[in-house]
C-alpha positions as CSV (number, residue, x, y, z in Angstrom):
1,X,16.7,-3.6,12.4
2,X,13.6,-1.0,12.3
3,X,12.7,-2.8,9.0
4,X,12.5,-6.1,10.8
5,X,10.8,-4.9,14.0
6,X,8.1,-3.0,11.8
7,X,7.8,-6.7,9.7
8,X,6.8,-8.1,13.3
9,X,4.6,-5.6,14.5
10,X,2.3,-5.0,11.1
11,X,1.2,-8.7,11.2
12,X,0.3,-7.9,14.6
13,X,-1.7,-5.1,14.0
14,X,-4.0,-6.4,11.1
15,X,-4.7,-9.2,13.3
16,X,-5.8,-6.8,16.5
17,X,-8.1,-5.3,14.3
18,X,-10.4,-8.2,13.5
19,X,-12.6,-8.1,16.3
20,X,-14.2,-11.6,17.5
21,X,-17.5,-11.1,19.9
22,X,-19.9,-13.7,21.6
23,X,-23.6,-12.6,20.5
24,X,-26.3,-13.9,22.7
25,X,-28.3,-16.3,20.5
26,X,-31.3,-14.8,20.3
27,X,-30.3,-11.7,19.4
28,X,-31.0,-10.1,16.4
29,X,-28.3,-10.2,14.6
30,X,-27.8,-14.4,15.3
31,X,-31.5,-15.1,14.2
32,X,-30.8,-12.7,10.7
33,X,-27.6,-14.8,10.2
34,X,-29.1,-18.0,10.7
35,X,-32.0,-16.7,8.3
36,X,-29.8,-16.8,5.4
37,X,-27.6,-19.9,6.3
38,X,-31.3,-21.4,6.4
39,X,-32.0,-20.3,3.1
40,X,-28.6,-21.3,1.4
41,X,-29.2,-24.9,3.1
42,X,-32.7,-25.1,1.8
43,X,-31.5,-24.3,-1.8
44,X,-28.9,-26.9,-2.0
45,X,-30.5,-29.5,0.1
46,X,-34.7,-28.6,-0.6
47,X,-36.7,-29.5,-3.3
48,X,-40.5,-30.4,-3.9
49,X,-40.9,-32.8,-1.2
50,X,-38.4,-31.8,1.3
51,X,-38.1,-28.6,2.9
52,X,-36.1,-27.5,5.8
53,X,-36.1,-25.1,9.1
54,X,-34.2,-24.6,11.8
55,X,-34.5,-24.5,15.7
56,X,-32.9,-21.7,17.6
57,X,-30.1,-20.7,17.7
58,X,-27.8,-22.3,20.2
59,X,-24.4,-20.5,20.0
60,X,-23.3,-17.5,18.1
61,X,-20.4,-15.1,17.9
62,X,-19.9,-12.5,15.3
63,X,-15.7,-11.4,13.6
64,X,-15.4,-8.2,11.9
65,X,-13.2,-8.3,9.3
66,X,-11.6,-4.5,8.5
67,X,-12.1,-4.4,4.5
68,X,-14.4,-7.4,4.0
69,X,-17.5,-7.7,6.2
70,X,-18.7,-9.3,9.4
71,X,-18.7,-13.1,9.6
72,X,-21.2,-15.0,11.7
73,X,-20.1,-17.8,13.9
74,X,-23.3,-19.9,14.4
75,X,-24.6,-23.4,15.7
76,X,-28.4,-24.5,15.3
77,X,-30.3,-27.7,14.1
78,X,-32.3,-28.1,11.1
79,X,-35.0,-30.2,10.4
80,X,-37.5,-31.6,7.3
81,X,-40.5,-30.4,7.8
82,X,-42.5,-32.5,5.1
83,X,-41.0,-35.5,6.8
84,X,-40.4,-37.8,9.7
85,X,-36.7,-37.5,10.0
86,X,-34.1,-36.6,12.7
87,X,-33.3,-33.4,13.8
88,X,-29.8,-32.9,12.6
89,X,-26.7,-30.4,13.8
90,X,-25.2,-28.1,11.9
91,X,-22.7,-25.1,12.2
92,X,-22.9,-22.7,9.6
93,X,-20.6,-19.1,8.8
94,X,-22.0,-16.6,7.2
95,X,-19.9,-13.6,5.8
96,X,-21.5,-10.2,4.8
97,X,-19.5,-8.4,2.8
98,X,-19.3,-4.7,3.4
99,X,-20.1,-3.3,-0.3
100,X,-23.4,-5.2,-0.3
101,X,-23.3,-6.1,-3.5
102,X,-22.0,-9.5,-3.3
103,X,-24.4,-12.3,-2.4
104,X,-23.3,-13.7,1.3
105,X,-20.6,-16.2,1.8
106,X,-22.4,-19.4,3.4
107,X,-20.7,-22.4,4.6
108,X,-22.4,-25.0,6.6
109,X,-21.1,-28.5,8.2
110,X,-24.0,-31.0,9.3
111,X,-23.1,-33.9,11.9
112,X,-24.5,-36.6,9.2
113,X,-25.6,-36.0,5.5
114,X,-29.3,-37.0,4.8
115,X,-29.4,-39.7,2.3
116,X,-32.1,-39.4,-0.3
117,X,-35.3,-40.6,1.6
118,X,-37.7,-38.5,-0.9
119,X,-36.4,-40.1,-4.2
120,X,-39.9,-42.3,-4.7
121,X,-41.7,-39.5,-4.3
122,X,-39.4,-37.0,-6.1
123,X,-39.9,-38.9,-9.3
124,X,-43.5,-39.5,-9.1
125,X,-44.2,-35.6,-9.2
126,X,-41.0,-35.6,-11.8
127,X,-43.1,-38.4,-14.0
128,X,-46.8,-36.3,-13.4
129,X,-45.4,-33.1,-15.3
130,X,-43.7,-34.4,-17.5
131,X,-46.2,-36.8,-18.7
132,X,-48.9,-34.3,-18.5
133,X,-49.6,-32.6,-22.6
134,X,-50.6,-29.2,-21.5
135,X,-48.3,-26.8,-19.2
136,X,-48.6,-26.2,-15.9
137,X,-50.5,-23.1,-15.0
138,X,-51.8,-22.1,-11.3
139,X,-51.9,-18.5,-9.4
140,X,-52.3,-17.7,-5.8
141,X,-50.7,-20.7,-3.6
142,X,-51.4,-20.7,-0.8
143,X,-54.7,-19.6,-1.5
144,X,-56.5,-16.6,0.7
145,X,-57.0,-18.8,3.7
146,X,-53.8,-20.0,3.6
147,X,-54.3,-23.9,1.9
148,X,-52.5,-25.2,-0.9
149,X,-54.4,-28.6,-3.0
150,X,-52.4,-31.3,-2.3
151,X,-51.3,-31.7,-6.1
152,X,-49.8,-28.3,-5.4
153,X,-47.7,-28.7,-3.0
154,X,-44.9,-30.2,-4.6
155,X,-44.9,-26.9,-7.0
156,X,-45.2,-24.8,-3.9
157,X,-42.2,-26.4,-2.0
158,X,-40.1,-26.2,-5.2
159,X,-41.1,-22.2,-5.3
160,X,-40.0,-21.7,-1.6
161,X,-36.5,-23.5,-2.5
162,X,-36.7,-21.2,-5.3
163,X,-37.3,-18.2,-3.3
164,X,-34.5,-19.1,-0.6
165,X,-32.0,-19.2,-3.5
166,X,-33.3,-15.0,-4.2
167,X,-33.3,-14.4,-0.3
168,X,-29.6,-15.7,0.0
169,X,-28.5,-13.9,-2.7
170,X,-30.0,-10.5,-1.5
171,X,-30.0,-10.7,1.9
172,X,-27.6,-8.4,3.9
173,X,-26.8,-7.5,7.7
174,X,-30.6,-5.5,7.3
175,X,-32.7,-8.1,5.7
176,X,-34.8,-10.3,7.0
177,X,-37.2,-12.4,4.6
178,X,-39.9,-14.5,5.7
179,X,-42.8,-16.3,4.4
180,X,-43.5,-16.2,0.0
181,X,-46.6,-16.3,-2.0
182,X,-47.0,-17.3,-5.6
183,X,-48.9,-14.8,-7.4
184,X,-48.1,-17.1,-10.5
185,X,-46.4,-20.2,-12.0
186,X,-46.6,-21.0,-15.5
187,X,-44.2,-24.6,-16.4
188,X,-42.2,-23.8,-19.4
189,X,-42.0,-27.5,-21.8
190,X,-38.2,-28.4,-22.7
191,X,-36.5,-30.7,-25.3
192,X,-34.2,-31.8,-22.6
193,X,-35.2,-34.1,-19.2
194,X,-36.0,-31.0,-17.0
195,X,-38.7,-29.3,-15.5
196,X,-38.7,-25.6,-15.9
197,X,-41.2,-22.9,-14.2
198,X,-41.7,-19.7,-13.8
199,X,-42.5,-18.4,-11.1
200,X,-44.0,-14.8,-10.2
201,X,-43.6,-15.0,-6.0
202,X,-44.2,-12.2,-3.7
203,X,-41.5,-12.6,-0.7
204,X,-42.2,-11.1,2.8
205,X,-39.4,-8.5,3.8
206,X,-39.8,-8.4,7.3
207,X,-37.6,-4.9,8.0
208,X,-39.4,-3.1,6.0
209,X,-42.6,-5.1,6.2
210,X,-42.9,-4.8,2.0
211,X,-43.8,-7.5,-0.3
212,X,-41.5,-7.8,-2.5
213,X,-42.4,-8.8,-6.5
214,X,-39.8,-11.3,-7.8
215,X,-39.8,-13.0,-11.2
216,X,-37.7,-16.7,-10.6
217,X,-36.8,-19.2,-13.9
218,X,-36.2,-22.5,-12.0
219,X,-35.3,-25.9,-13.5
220,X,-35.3,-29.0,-11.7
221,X,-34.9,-33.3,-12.2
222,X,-34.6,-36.1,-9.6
223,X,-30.8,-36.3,-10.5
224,X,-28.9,-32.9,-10.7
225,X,-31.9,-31.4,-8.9
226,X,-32.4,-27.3,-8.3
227,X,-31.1,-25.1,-10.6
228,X,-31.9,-20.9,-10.9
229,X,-31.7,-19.8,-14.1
230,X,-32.7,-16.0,-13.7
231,X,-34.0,-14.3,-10.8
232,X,-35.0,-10.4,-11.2
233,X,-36.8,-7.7,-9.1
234,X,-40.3,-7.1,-10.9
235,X,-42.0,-3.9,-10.8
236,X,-44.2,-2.8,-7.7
237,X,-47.4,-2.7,-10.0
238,X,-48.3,-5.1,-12.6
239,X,-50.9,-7.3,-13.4
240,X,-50.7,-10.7,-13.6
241,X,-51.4,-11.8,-17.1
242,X,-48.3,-9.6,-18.1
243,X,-46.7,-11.8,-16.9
244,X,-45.3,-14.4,-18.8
């Protein structure tokens, strides 16, 4: 009898201890969450001519989850900015686990998939690269006053897709990234039907207000699109040219 009674009341008492609370949306904490949902959404869905952000947050409730993290509840809208298109819903949960050395969980739901409105121009950039005979090499974009040459900014929106893939996987409860600067992109020539750069970005950590050195191997095409294959912390000092 005691056995069965404690069977009833453990359940019970593992579920009393996750602890469900409505966060006023433009609180901190809701606009942090929503940072990195933003920047798991721009990695899957972004690429050189498309490029998402989000409105504010309209509703937001955080669970904390005894031996796992605290999950984010949230719902905000989304939309391209490189193109006339629809503002479009979405709900996203975001889980922070409590070691801090696992990458968020992100899930998102939108009200309608986008269907593939940049593909014309997707493979006219794709088609420019890869017909051009000499490697890709540019530094500073945006520039000091903040423009980027139009023939960039293709490479520049694929760097900040880049860059959101390192800011979801290093973001925690205390981050908060912002805007990125390439200090450096150098295209790397393949046997295969990719495009590969490198990229040597600085990303704004708004917290602590550094600038954060990051070295990013990306490799992208029209059809399987974005793809990371190393991102690593580079050293606070270096110069530019040592880099690959």
């Amino acid at each position: 009898m005691v056995q069965n009674r404690l069977r009833c009341i453990l359940p019970c008492l593992c579920r009393e201890r996750r602890i469900m609370e409505t966060l006023n949306p433009s609180y901190y904490q809701a606009s942090r969450a929503r940072g990195v949902a933003m920047s798991y959404i721009n990695y899957k869905m972004g690429g050189p001519n498309r490029c998402y952000e989000s409105k504010n947050v309209t509703k937001a409730s955080k669970e904390t989850i005894p031996g796992l993290g605290n999950k984010y509840y949230l719902k905000f809208s989304i939309q391209d900015v490189l193109n006339e298109q629809k503002a479009i819903q979405c709900t996203a949960e975001v889980l922070y686990y409590t070691n801090n050395e696992t990458a968020p969980n992100v899930t998102y739901t939108l009200e309608h998939e986008p269907h593939n409105y940049t593909a014309a121009k997707d493979h006219e950039f794709y088609s420019r690269i890869r017909s051009s005979s000499e490697p890709l090499v540019a530094k500073d974009i945006p520039d000091r006053f903040g423009n980027v040459a139009p023939d960039m900014e293709p490479i520049w929106y694929l760097a900040v897709v880049s860059c959101n893939f390192v800011k979801w996987q290093n973001s925690t409860e205390e981050t908060l990234y912002s805007a990125s600067v390439i200090k450096k992109v150098t295209e790397v020539k393949r046997d295969d039907a990719a495009l590969e750069f490198h990229y040597n970005v600085l990303i704004h950590q708004m917290v602590t207000q550094e600038m954060e050195p990051w070295l990013i191997e990306s490799v992208w095409d029209p059809t399987e699109g974005l793809r990371i294959k190393n991102q690593q912390r580079a050293p606070e000092t270096y110069s530019d040219d040592s880099i690959y």
